[in-house]
N, CA, C and O of each residue as an XYZ file, in Angstrom:
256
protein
N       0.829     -1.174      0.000
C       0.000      0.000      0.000
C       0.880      1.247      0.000
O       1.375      1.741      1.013
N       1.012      1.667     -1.154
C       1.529      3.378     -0.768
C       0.834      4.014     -0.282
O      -0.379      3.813     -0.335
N       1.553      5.310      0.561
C       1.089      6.042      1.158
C      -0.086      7.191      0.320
O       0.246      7.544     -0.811
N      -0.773      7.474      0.616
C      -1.691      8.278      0.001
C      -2.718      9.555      0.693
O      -3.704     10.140      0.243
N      -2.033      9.652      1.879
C      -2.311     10.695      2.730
C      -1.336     11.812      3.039
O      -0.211     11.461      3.394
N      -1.573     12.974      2.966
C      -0.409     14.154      3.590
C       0.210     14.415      5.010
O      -0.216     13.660      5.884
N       0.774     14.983      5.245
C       0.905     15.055      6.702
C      -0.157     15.614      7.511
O      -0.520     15.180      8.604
N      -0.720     16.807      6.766
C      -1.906     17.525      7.597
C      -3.049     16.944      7.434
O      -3.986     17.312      8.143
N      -3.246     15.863      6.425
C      -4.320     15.159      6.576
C      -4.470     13.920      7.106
O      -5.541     13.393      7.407
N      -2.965     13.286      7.257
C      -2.923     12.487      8.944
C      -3.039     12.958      9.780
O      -3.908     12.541     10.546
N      -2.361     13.936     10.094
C      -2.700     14.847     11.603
C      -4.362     15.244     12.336
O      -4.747     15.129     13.500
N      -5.071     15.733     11.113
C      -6.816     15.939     11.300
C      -7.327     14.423     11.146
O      -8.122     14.139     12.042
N      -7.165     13.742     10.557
C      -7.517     12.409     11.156
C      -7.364     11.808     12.231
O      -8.299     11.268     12.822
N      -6.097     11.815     12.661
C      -6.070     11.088     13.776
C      -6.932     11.893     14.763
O      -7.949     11.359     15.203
N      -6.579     13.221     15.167
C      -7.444     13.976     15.922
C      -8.755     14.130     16.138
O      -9.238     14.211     17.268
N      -9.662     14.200     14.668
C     -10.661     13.351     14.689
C     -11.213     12.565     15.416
O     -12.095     12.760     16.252
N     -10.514     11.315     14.998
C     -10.429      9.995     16.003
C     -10.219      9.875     16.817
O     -10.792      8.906     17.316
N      -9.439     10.508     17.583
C      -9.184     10.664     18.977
C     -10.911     11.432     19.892
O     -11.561     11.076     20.874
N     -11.031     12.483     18.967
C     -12.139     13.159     19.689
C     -13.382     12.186     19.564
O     -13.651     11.754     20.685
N     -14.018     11.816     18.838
C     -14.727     11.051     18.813
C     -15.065      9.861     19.363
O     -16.223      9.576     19.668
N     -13.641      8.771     19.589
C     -13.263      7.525     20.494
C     -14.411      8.109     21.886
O     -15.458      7.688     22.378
N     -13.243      9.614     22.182
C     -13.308      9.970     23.574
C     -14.927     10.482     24.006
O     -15.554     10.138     25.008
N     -15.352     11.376     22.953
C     -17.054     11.690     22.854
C     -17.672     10.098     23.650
O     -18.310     10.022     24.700
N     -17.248      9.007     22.788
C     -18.354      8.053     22.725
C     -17.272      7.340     24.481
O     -17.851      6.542     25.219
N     -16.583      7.560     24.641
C     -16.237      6.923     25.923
C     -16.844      7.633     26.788
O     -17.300      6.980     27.727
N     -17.007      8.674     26.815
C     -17.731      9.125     27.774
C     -19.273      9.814     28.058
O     -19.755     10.597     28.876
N     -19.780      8.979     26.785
C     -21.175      8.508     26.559
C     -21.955      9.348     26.366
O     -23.132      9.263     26.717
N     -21.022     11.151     25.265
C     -21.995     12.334     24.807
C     -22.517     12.263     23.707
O     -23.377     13.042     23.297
N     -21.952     11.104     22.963
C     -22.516     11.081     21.761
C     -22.772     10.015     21.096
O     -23.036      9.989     19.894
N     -22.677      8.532     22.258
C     -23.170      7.377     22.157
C     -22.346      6.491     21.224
O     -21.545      7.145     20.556
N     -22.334      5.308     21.024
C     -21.627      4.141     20.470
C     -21.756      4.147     19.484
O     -21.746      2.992     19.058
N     -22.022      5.522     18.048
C     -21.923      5.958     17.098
C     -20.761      6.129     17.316
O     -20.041      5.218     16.908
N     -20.010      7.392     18.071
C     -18.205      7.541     18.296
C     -17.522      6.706     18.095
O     -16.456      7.176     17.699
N     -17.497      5.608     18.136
C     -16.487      4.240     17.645
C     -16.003      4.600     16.567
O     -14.808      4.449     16.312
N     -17.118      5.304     15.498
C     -16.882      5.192     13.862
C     -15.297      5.913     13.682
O     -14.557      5.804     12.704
N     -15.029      6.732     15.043
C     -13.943      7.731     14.953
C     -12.611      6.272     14.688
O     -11.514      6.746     14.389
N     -12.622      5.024     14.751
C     -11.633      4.362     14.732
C     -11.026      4.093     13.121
O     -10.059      3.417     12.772
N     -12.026      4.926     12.270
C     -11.971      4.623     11.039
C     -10.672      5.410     10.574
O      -9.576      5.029     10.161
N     -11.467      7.188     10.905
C     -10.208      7.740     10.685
C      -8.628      7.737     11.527
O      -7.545      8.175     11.139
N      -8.838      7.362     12.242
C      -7.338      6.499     13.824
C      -6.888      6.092     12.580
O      -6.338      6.822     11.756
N      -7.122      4.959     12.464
C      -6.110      3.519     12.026
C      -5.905      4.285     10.591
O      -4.792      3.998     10.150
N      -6.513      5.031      9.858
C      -6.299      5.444      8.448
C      -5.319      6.811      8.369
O      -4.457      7.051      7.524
N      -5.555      7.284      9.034
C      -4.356      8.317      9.746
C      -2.913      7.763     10.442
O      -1.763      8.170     10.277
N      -3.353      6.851     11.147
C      -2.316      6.451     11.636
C      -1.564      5.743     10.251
O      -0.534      6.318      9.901
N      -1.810      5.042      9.771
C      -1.340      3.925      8.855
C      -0.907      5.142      7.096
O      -0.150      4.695      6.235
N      -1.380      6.167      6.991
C      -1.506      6.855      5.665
C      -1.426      6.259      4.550
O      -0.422      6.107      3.855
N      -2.676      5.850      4.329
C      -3.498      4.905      3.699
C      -5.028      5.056      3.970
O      -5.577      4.796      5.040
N      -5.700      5.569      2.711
C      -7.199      5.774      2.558
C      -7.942      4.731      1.491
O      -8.419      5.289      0.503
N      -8.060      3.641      1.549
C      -9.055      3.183      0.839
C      -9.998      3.595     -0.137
O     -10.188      3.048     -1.223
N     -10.706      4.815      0.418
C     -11.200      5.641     -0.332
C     -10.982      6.360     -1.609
O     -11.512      6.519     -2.709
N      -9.633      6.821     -0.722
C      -9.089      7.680     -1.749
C      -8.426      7.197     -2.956
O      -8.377      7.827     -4.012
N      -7.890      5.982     -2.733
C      -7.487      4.841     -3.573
C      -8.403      4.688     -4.548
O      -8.146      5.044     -5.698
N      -9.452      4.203     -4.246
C     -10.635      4.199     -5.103
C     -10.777      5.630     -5.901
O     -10.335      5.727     -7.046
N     -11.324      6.579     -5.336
C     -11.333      7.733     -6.345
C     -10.217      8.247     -6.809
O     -10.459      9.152     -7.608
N      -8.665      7.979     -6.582
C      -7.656      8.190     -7.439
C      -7.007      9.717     -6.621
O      -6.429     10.534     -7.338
N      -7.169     10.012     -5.028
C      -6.791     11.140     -5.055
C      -5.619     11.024     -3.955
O      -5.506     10.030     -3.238
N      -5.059     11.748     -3.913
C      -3.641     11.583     -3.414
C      -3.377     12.792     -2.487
O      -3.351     13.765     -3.240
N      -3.179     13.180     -1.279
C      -2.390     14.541     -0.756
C      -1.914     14.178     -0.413
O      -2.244     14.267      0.769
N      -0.631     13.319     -0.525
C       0.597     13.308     -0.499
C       1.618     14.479     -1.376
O       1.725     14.291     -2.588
N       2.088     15.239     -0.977
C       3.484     16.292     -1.883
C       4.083     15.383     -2.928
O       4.523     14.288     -2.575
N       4.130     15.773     -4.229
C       4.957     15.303     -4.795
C       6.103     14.593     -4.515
O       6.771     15.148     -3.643
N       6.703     13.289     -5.049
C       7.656     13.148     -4.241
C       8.839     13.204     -5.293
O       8.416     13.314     -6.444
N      10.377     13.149     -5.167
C      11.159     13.518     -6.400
C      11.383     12.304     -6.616
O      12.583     12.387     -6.877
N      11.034     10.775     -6.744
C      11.094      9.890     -7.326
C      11.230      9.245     -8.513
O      11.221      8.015     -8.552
């Protein structure tokens, strides 16, 4: 899997995920918040499935 995420769009993901985990741990916005594990592990990992599929990339050019 290449990478296919940017830095600032790992960074708002994970954060995301973090807020959301924590929403639903502490039961303001109910066991919907889990979904936040989607963007975690996809942030964490930089790698979108999604984006794969529609072909889009924010990753910086790289000089390869």
């Amino acid at each position: 899997m290449k990478t296919n995420e940017g830095t600032m769009d790992r960074a708002l993901r994970v954060a995301l995920g973090l807020v959301l985990i924590a929403l639903a741990a502490t039961g303001a916005i109910g066991v919907w918040g889990y979904v936040g594990l989607v963007p975690l592990v996809t942030g964490a990992i930089g790698y979108c499935p999604l984006y794969a599929l529609l072909g889009v990339d924010t990753c910086p050019n790289r000089s390869t």
